[in-house]
C-alpha positions in Angstrom: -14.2 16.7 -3.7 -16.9 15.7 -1.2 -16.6 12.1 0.7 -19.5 9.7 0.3 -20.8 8.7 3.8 -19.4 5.2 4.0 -16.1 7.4 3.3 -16.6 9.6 6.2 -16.9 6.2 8.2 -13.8 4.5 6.7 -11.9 7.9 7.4 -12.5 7.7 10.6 -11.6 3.7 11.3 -8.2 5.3 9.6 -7.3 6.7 12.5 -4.4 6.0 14.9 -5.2 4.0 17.3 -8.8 2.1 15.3 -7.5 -0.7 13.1 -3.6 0.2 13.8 -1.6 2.3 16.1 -0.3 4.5 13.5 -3.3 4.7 11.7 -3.7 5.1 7.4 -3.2 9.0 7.3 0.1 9.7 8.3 0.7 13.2 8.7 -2.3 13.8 5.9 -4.6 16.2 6.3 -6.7 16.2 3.3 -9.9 14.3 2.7 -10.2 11.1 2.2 -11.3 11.8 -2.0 -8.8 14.5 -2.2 -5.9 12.0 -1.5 -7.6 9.0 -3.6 -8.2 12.3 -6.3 -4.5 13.0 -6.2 -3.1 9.6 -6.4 -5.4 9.0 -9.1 -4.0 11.7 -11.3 -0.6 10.9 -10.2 -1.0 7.0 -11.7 -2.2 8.5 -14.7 0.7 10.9 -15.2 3.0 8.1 -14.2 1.1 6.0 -16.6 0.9 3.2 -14.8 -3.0 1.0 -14.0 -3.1 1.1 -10.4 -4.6 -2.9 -10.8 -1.1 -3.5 -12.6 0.7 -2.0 -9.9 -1.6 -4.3 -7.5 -0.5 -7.1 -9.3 3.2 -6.1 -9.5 3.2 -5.9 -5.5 1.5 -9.3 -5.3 4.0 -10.7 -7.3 6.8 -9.0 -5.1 5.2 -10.5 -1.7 4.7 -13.9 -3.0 8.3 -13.8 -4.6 9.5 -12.9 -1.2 7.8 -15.2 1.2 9.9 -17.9 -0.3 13.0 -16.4 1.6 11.8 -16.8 4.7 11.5 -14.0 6.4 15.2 -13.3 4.7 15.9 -11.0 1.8 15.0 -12.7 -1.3 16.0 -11.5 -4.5 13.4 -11.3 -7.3 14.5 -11.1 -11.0 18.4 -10.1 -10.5 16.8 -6.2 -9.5 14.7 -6.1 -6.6 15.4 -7.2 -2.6 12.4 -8.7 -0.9 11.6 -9.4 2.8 8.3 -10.6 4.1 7.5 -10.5 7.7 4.9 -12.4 9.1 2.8 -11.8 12.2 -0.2 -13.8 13.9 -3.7 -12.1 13.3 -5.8 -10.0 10.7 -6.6 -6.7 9.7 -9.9 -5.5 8.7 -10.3 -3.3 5.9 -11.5 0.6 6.8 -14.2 -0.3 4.6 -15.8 -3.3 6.1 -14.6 -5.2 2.7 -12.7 -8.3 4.3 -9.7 -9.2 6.5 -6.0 -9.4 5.3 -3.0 -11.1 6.7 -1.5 -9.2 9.1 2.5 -8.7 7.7 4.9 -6.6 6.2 6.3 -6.2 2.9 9.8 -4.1 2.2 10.9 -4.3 -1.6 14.2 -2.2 -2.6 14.9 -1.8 -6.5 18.8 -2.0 -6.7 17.8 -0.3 -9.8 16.2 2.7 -8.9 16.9 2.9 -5.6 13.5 3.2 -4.7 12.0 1.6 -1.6 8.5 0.9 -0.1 7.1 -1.1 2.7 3.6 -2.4 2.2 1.1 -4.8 3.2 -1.8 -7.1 2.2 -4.0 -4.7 3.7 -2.1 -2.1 1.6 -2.5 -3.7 -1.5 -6.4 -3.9 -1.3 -6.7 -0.8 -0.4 -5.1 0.0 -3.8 -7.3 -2.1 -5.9 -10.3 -1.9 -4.5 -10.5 1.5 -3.1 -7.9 3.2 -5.2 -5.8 4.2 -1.7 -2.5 4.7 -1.1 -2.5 5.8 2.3 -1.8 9.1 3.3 1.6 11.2 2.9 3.6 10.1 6.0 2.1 6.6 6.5 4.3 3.7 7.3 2.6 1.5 4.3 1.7 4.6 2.0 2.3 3.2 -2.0 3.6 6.7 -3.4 2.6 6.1 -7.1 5.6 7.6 -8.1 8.1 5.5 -6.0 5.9 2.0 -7.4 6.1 3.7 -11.1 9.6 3.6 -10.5 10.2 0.0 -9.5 7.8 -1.0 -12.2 9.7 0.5 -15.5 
């Protein structure tokens, strides 16, 4: 699949060292459709509407930003801690500017664990990216499919 211009551009405010030292690509070397492409079709075959999954993050962050900057625990299964720091991030896209902090939610469940941000959950439901495999603040649909059921 071919990237749109304005992709090409984003792609390359994605690198390390543009918007954040580590960059949105991780160790990723596909384009930036053929991981939205992928991830797509991995939401689908997880079942899950990546604007519910969106919403279920959201939920997570604002459930932890009442502890504090402690864990917090949301709905007797997950472990939330927010961490907050000064500034903002703008979007690859040129779309806006998120609140620069970091999100880790564990499902005691499942096991499953991700780390996330503001930024990250835009990305998602606007531009229907989950960062590259290997990012700090990649959503693996599979590991959010997880935490969701």
């Amino acid at each position: 699949m071919k990237n749109t211009q304005a992709e090409k551009e984003a792609l390359e405010r994605m690198r390390p060292g543009v918007i954040t030292a580590q960059g949105f690509l991780g160790t990723d070397a596909r384009s930036f459709a053929d991981i939205v492409e992928s991830d797509t079709e991995a939401w689908r075959r997880e079942g899950v509407d990546p604007d519910a999954a969106a919403d279920f993050l959201e939920r997570l962050r604002a459930e932890g930003q009442k502890g504090l900057g402690e864990p917090a625990g949301v709905d007797g299964r997950y472990v939330v801690t927010v961490g907050d720091a000064r500034g903002l991030l703008p979007c690859p896209f040129h779309d806006g500017t998120f609140h620069k902090n970091s999100v880790e939610a564990v499902d005691e469940k499942s096991g499953s664990r991700i780390v996330y941000s503001d930024l990250s959950v835009h990305l998602l439901r606007a531009h229907r990216f989950c960062q590259g495999e290997g990012s700090p603040f990649r959503l693996d649909p599979e590991a959010v499919s997880r935490m969701m059921r």
